[in-house]
N, C-alpha and C positions, 0 to 999 in steps of 0.2 A: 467467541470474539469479544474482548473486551477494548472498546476504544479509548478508555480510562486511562490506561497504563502501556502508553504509547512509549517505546525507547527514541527520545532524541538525538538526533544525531547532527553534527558538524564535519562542510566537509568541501575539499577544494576542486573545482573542475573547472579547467583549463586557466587557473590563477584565480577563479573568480569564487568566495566563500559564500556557499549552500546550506540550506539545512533543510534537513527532512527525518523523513519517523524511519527505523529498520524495522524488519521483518527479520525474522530469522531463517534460514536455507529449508532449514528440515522440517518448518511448522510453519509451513504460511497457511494453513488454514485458521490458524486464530491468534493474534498478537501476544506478546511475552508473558503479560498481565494476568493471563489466565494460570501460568506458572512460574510462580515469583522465584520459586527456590531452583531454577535452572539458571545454570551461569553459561552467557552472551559471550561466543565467540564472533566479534563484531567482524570478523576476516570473513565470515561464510554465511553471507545471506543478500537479501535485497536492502536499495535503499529509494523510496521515493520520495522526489522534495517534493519541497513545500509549492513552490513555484508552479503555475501554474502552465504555462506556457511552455519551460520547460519539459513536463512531464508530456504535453502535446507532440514535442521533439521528437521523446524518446519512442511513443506510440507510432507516429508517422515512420522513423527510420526503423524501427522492431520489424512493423508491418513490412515498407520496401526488402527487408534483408529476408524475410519468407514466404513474401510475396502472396499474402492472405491479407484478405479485407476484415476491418474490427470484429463486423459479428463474428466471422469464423474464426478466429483469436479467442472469444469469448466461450465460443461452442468448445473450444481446447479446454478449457478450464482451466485456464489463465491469468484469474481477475488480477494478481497481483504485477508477474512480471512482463506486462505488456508496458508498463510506465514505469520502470524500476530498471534503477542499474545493478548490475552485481556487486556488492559491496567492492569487491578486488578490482572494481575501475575506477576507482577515485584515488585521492591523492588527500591526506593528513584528516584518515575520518576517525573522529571520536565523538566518545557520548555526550551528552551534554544534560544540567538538568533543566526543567521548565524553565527556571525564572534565568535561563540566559539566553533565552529563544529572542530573535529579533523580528520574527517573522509574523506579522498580525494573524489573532486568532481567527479573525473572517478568514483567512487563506489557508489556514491550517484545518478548518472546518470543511471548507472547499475542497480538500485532497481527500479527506475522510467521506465527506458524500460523494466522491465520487466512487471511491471504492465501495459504498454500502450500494450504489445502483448498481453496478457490472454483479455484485451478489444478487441481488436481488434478480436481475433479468436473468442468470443461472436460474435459479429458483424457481421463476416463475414461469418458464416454458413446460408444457404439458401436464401440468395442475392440476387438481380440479380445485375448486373456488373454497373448499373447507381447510383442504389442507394446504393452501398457498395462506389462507387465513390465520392459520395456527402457525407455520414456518414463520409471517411477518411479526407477529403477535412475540412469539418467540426472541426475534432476531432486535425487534427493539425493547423488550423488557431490556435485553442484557447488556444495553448500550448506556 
């Protein structure tokens, strides 16, 4: 997972202009960054904004539409598209690069911790204390 090399993204829902990091469809187990030389079909993946409240939305209406409560969302294995639209529901998305983000870095760090916890609580159900310790040990060198 490298949160380094986040794809930015722009993008309109219901008239109102968003921006958020994509994920890609076939590799949400670790962000783009990890493989630079892959070229971004931005039509076929996830995208979660930045916004925080928003992504609350999308959790809340996810959950009603399968009628499972977060942890068991989480026990799915999940972490991604429980707060993530499909890229194919939005309206005028493209990439954008950092320095045209309007989005304060506190909120954009906000989205990112939140996905490094929903990892992490994957991880660290039935453990034992050495090797949860090497996984976290692991998981924030590469951050």
């Amino acid at each position: 997972m490298s949160l380094n090399n986040t794809i930015f993204v722009k993008f309109k829902l219901n008239e109102i202009e968003c921006e958020g990091e994509f994920i890609h469809w076939l590799d949400t187990n670790y962000f783009h960054g990890d493989n630079p030389g892959i070229s971004i079909d931005i039509s076929n993946g996830y995208i979660r904004p930045f916004d925080r409240y928003l992504r609350q939305t999308l959790i809340d209406r996810n959950m009603s539409i399968r009628k499972i409560d977060f942890i068991d969302w989480m026990n799915l294995g999940e972490v991604i598209s429980c707060d993530a639209f499909r890229s194919n529901e939005v309206n005028h998305l493209r990439i954008i690069e950092k320095d045209e983000i309007k989005t304060s870095l506190s909120e954009i760090n906000l989205c990112k911790k939140d996905i490094i916890h929903r990892r992490l609580a994957l991880n660290i159900k039935d453990e034992d204390d050495l090797n949860l310790t090497q996984r976290l040990t692991e998981l924030f060198n590469s951050i």
